[in-house]
N, C-alpha and C positions, 0 to 999 in steps of 0.2 A: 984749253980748259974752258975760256970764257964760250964755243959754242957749243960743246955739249950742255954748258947749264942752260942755255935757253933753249935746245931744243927738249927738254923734257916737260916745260911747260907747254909747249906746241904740241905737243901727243895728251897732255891731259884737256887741251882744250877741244880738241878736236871729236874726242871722246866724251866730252857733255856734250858735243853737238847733237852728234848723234843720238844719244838718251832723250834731249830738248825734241830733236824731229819726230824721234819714237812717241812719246807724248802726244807731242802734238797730232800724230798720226789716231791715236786711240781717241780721242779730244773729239778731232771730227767725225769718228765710224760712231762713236756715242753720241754726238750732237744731230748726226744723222738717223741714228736710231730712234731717239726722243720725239726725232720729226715725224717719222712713221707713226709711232704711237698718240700723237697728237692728233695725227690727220685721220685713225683709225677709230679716234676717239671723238671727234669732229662728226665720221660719219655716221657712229651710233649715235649721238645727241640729234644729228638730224633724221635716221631712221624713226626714234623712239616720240620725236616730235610731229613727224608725218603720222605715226600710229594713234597718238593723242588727236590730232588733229581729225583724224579720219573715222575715231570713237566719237568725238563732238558732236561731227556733222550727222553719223547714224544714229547718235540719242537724240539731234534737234529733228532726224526725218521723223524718228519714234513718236516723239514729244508730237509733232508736226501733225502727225495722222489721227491722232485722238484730239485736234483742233477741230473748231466748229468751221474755217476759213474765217470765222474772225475772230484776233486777238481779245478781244474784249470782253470774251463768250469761253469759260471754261470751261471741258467737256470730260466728265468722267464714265468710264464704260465699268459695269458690275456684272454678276450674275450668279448664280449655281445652278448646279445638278444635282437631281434627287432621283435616285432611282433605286428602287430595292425589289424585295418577293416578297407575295402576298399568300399566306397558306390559309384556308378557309374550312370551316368544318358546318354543314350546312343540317345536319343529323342526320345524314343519309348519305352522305358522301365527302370527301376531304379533296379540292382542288387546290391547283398552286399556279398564282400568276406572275407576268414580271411585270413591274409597273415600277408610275411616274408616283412618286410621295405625294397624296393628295392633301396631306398635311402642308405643303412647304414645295407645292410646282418648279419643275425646271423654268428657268424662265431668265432673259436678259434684260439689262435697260440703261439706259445715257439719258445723264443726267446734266442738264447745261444749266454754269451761273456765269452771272454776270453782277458786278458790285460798280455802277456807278458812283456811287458816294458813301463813305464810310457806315450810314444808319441803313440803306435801302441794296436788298439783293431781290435780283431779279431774273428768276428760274424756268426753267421746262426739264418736264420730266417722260420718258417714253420706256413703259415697260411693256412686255409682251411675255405670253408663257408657250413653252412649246410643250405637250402633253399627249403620251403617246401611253397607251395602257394607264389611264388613270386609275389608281387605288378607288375613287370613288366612282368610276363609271364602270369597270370591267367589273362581269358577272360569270355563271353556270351555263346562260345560252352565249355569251361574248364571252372571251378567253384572251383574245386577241385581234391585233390589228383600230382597236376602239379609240377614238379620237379623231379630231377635223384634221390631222395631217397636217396641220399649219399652223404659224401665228393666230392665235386669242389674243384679244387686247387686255390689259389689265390697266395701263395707266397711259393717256391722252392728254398732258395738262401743264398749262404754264401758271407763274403766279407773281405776285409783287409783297417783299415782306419787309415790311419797317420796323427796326429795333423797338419802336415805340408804339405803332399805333395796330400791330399786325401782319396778320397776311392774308391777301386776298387770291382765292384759287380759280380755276377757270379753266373746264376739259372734263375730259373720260376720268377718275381717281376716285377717292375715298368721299363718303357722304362723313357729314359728322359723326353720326351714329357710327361706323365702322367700326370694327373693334371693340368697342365698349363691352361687349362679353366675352374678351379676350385675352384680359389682362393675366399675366402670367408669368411669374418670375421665377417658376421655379428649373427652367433651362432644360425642359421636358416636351416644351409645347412642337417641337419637329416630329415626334411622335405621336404623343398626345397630349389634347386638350380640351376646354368646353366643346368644337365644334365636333365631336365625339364618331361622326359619319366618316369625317374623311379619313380614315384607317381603310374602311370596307365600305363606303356607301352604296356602290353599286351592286352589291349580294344580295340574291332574292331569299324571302323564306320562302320555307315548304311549309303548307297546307295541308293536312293529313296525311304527308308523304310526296305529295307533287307538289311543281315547284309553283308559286304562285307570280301574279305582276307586280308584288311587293317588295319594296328593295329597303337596304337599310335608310339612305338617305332620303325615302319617302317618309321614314315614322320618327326621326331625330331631329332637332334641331336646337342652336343656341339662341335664337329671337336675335342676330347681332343688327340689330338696327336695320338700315338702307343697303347696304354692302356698298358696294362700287358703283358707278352711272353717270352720266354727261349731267354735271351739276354746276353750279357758282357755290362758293363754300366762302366764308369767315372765319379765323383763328383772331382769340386776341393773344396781346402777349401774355406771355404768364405772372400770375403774381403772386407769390408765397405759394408755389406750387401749382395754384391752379389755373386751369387755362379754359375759356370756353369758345362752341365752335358751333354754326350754324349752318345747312348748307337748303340752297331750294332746287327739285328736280323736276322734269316736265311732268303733266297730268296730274300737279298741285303734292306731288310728295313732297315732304319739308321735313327737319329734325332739328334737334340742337340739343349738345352734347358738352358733359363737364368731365375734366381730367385733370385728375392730380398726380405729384412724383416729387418725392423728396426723399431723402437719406438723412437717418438721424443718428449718427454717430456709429457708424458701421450698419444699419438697418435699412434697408431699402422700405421705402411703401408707393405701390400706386393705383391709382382706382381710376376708374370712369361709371358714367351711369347718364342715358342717352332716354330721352325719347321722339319718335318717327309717328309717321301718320298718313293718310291718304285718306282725304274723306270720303266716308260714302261707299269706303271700303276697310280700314283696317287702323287702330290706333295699339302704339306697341312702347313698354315700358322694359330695361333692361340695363345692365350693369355688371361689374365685376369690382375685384377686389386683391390683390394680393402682395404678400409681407413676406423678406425675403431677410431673416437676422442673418447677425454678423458669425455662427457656429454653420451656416449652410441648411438651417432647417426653416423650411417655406408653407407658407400656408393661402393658399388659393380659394377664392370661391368666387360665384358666377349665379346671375337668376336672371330670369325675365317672362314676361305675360304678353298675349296679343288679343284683343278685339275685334275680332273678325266679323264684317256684319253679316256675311252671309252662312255664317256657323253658329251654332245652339250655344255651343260649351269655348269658353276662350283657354285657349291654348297657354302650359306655362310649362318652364323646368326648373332645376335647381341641381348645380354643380357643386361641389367640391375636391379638391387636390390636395395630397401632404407629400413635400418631397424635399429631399437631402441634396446638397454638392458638397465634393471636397475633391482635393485633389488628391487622388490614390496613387496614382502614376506623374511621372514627372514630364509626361509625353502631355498632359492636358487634363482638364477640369471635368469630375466623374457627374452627372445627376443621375437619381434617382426619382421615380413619382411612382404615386396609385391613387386613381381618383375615381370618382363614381359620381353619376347621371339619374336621375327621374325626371319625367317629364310624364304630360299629362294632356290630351284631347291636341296632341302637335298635328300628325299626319290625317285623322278622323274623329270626329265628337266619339266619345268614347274611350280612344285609347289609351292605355299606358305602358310604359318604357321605362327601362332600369338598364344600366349598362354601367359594368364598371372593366379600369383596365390599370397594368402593371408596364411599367418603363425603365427603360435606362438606355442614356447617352454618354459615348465617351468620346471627347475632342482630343483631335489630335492637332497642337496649335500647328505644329511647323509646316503642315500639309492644308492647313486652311481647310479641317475634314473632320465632320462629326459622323460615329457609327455609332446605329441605333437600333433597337432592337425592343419590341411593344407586344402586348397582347391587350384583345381587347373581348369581350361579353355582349352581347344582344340582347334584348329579350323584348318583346313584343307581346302587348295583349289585346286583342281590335274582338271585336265583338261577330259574334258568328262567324268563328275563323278557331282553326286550333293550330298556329303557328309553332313551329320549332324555333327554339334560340340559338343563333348562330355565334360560332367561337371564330377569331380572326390572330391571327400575329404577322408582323410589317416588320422584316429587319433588312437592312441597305444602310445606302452612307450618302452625305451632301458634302457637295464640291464647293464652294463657294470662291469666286473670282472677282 
């Protein structure tokens, strides 16, 4: 009797062994499974950090390539494309071009600063425009092919600008005067604007029916000061808005020019009004004006006169624009304009000029792309001449980058 009672405990021990081994057997196929999945998890953390690492190094090549090769010199590259059709109605015939926006040229440019010390930044600026079928040079005998095929300069110019005492320019860029008959808030002026030729400049009229060497941009103009030219220029800083600017160009041209910009409680305003000169040949007064309220309704205007010594009668015009924005669409900001042109003895002692024209632009923000679409009026009166008036409309779109 005493060995069958121990042996029944010998068979239930034996029997947790076994279950204890079993365990332990699943223990380690699971401890070794955990291991696999660590080690597989090991090697996506280090795939995903080679990926990271390997995105770093192609944003710092990116970063790297829009450097000047020196750190110290930051280098930003911009530009747009402006290209649309130009449909023309000359009274005797209706052509259609494709052209570069003479309102608003294709054109690029890099812009380098450099910030030594918190008050003083120190610039260069390099713009260039490429213009192939320009809205203001293509004509009736030119259709196409029209343009230098290459880089035009438009901006050559470094500068030095103190928080406090200004900035000094120095290169090919803007005279003071520039713009000043330019001013224009109402988000119209890629179509149109005061300088009223660059829609058609290059359309000839007809003369009793044939075409004559008359072109629009012979009989238009806005008087905009100096324009662009290898000058030394001065900005002060601005104070309550206004800011003055003086620039001197070779063969004694000189200008100097006042600009204001402020916002008054939702209301934009900003003016300028410049005068230029060349003695011995030309003394030129000019300005602009425009007020942009906080409803999106704008109101533009623009004048200027020149003294020409070698002309009878001094040349002048006078502008006006009224035009609306709102956001109609959720794609971008709508304008609208219609503005209208007299001018008087610009092209010939004698002449007169009236041109008026109808606009609208619509942005599309997430494309960095406004599409435009203008008509503009001619009308010419030159003395011993029976000109026709020529009708124009420009619709295209600007890339901007």
């Amino acid at each position: 009797m005493a060995s069958v009672a121990l042996a029944v405990p010998s068979a239930g021990f034996a029997q947790d062994s076994a279950q204890i081994e079993e365990l332990q057997q699943q223990i380690e196929e699971l401890r070794q499974q955990l291991e696999q999945l660590r080690e597989q998890q090991t090697e996506t953390d280090r795939k995903a950090e080679q990926a990271a690492t390997e995105a770093k190094k192609a944003g710092d090549t990116a970063e790297a390539f829009t450097t000047s090769g020196n750190d110290k010199v930051k280098l930003s590259i911009s530009g747009q494309v402006d290209r649309g059709v130009l449909v023309t109605d000359d009274g005797e015939n209706t052509d259609a071009f494709f052209v570069d926006n003479g309102n608003s040229s294709t054109r690029i440019r890099l812009v380098g600063e450099a910030r030594p010390v918190d008050e003083v930044k120190v610039g260069t600026n390099i713009e260039v425009q490429f213009q192939s079928n320009s809205s203001t040079a293509v004509n009736q005998r030119d259709e196409r092919n029209v343009g230098p095929n290459s880089f035009t300069e438009r901006k050559l110019e470094l500068y030095v600008d103190h928080a406090r005492y200004g900035r000094l320019w120095l290169g090919q860029g803007d005279t003071a005067s520039n713009g000043t008959s330019e001013v224009d808030l109402s988000g119209t002026s890629l179509i149109g604007y005061s300088s009223v030729s660059d829609m058609a400049g290059g359309i000839l009229y007809r003369d009793n029916g044939e075409l004559s060497t008359i072109s629009v941009g012979d009989a238009f103009s806005n008087l905009d000061g100096l324009s662009r030219d290898d000058r030394i220029r001065y900005d002060t800083p601005s104070f309550a808005g206004f800011k003055l600017s003086g620039s001197l160009v070779a063969d004694e041209r000189a200008d100097v020019a006042l600009r204001y910009s402020r916002e008054f409680g939702g209301t934009e305003v900003a003016a300028a009004a410049a005068f230029s000169r060349k003695p011995d040949d030309f003394d030129r007064v000019n300005g602009s004006a425009s007020i942009l309220l906080a409803n999106g309704i704008s109101v533009t205007a623009a004048a200027g006169t020149e003294d020409v010594d070698a002309r009878d009668d001094d040349g002048m015009f006078y502008y006006g624009k009224l035009g609306y924005q709102s956001q109609f669409f959720s794609i971008g900001n709508t304008a609208l304009g219609i503005d209208y042109q007299y001018g008087e003895d610009i092209g010939a002692d004698g002449d007169e000029t009236n041109s008026f024209g109808v606009f609208a632009v619509q942005n599309i923000d997430d494309l960095a792309t406004e599409f435009y679409l203008g008509y503009r009026y001619y009308d010419l009166d030159r003395d011993n001449t029976d000109l026709d008036a020529i009708n124009a409309v420009l619709t295209g779109a600007r890339v901007k980058f």
